[in-house]
Each structure stands twice: as C-alpha cells, then as structure tokens.
N, C-alpha and C positions, 0 to 999 in steps of 0.2 A: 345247477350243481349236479354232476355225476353223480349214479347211486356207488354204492361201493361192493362193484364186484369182483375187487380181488381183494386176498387178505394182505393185511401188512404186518409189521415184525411184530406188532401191539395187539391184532387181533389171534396171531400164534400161541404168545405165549399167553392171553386169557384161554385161547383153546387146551392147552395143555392144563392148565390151573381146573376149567369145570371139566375135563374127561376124566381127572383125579389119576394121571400118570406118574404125580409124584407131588409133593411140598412145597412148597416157595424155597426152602433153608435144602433141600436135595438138589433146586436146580440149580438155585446160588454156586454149590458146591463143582456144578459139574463143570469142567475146561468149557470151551469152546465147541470143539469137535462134540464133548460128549451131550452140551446140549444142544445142538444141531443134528442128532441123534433121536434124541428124547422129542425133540419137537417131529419129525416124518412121523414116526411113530402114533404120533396123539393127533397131528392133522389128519393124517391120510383117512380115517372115516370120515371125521368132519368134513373134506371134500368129497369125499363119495356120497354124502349125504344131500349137500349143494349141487352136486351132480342129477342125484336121481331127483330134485326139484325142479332143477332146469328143464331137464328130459319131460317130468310131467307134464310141466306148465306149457312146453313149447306145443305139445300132445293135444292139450285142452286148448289152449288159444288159439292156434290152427283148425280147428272144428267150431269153436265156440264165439272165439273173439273176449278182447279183455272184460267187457259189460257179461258176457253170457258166463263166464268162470267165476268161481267162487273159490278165494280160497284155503278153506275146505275142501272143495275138490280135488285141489293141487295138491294139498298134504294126503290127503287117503290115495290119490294114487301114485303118490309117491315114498307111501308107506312112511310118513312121520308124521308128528303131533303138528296143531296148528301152531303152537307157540314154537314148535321146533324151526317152523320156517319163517315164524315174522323174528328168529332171532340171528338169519341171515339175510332176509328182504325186509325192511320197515313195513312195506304192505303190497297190496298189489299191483300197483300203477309202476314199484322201482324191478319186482321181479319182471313185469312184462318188456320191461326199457330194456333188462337186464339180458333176455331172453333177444330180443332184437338186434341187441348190441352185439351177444355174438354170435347170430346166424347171420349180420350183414360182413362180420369178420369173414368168415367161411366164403360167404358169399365174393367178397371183396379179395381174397387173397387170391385167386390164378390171375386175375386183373394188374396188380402190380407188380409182376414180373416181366411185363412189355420191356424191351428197353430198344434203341436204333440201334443196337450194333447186331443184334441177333435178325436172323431169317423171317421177314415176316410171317412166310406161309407157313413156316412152322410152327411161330408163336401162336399165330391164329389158329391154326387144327390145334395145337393142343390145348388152346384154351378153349375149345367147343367143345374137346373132347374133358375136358375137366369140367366144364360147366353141366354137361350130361350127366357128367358121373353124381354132381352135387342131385339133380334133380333125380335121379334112382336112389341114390342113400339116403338124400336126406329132404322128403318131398313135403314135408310137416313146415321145413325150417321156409321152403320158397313159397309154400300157401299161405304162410305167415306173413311172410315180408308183401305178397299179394295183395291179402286181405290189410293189411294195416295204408298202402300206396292207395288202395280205391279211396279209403275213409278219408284220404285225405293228409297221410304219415301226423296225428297230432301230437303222437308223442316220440316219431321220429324225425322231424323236420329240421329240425337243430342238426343233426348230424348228416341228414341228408344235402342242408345250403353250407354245410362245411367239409364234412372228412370228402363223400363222396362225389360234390363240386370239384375239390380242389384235387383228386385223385383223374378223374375224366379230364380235367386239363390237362392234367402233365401227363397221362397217356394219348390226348388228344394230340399234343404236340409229338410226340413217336411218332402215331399214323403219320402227320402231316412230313414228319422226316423220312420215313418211307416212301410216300407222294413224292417228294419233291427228287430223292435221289432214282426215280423212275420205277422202286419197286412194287409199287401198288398201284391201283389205276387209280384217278382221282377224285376220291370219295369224300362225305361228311364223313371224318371222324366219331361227331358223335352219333348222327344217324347209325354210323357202320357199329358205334354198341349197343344202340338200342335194339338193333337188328340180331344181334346176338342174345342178346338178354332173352329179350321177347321170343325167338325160336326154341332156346336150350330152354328157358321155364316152362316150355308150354308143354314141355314131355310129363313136369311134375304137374303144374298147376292145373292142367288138364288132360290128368291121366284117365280118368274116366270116358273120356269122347277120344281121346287115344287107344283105349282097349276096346271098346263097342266099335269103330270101325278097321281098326288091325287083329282084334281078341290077344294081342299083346302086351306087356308091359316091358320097361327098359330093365326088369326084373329075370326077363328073359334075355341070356348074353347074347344070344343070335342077334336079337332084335335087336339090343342096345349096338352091337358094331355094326351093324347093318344103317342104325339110326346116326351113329358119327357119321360113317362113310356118306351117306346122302348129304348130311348139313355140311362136313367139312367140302365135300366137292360145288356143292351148289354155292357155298360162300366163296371158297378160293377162287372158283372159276371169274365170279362176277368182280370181284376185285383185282382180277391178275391184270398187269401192265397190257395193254391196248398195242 
C-alpha cells in the first residue's frame, strides 16, 4: 500500500477545520468558488509545512540513511513539532518511501520525454544536459537514491521492478527505433542508460573526488557547461551512425 503523499478532497477540508479558518455552518454556507477559496488559503501552510519536511528528511537521509535519522531530527530541522509531522507521515519508514518517491519523479521525468519522432541527438544532449543540472541542484536527492540502490532499494524495489522497468522498455524501444531507421549507431539501449545515469550522477554523487581533482564544482557555471559539452560530445560521438 502507498503512503499517502498527496492530499485528497477529505484531508483539505479536515485541514481547513484544524487551522480554524472558519466553522463547519461558514463553509457549508460558502458557493463553490467561495470555498475553493477558503480551502488555498488554509492548505497553503499546511503544504509549506510538508514541504520543509520533505526538504529536511531528504537532508538527513542523504547523510545519515533511514536507520541513522531520527525523527526528531527531521522535525527540529524542519522546524515543527514531532506530532506535527507523524500527523502527515504515520512514521518514518512512509516519509522516507515518500522522500524517494519523489526525488525518483525528478529523477525519472527528462527520461520520458524520449519519443522516435524527435532528433535523437538532440534528445540525448538535452537529457545529459538535464540530468547534470539535477545532480548540481539537487545533489542530496541523487545520494539518496545512491545510497538506498547500494542497500539493496528495500524499501524501493517495488517501484523500481515496476514504474522504472516498465518506463526503460518503452524508452528502450525509441532507442531501438532510432537504431533501426539508421539514426544511431547500434547500441544496448539499456546499457546506453545506464551509461548516462552513471556519468550525469557521478558529478553529484561524487562531487567531492570531482572537486579535489578539478577544485570545481557543477556550482561553478564555467565548469558545469564545460562539463555538458564534454559528456554530450563524448556520448553523441560514440553513438552517431557508423
């Protein structure tokens, strides 16, 4: 069972009810429009709140791992009570899934925008060039998803033998349509993502052995277009038609 990390129409209007934006008999009273109103108003902390939870946990899990966080950590650094956040995660095991779930989003979204009608080369530069950009912004969310792949994914395995199986086929078949109409030279598909993966994470995941021998990071925009230009040419080249 999924944790439940969106709200629904039921957990809105109990959020509006304990922020005490108004009565039961006030919102009765309101049209439609007015309380569709009343409810932005009364969620929008509530998600700023789930927000800087998320941000925390992703912070501490990333360094610490789910066993090494407690949390309590997660709440004080994310400045709310502990019962404030098991009253949107049940406990810790569903905010960690929850944290996962969507840095593999992020993760997963320049990936399916493949399609065969589009320009390979171009799909691919600009997917290395988006994949870099993830691992400069967001270097917490790829040492996360790292460190959970070494242990073993055991609390992401489920979505890994499904969404992101079933996502690598059907971009796996693109490549193979490329291949086939001569625009790419004849490669594994899914080797040719692992080889992406593995290249664009390693700017995040191992930015420390990246800056002791360049004294750079992708923090630096020289470096960072310096760093596309090398992967996109060294990939495009080795896959261009023969």
């Amino acid at each position: 069972m999924q944790p439940a990390c969106q709200f629904d129409h039921m957990d809105k209007y109990l959020a509006v009810r304990r922020a005490g934006s108004g009565r039961v008999g006030d919102l009765r009273r309101l049209n439609r429009g007015g309380w569709q109103l009343v409810v932005k108003k009364a969620v929008a902390p509530i998600k700023d709140k789930r927000t800087a939870v998320l941000h925390a946990a992703l912070g501490l899990f990333s360094r610490y791992g789910l066993h090494g966080t407690s949390v309590d950590q997660v709440a004080a650094r994310a400045g709310v009570s502990k019962s404030n956040l098991l009253y949107y995660f049940a406990n810790k095991e569903e905010l960690y899934l929850c944290v996962l779930r969507d840095l593999l989003e992020v993760w997963l979204a320049p990936l399916r925008e493949f399609s065969a009608e589009q320009d390979p080369r171009q799909v691919i530069g600009d997917y290395i060039r988006r994949k870099l950009a993830v691992s400069r912004d967001s270097p917490d969310a790829s040492r996360l998803f790292c460190l959970e792949i070494i242990q073993g994914a055991p609390l992401l395995r489920d979505e890994l033998d499904r969404e992101l199986r079933d996502l690598v086929e059907h971009k796996s078949a693109v490549i193979r349509a490329w291949i086939a109409a001569g625009r790419l030279a004849p490669v594994d598909p899914q080797h040719l993502l692992f080889m992406l993966w593995a290249t664009t994470q390693h700017y995040a995941d191992f930015a420390v052995q990246v800056e002791a021998m360049t004294g750079k990071t992708l923090a630096n925009p020289e470096f960072f277009e310096q760093t596309v230009d090398n992967v996109q040419r060294i990939v495009l080249q080795g896959i261009a038609p023969r």
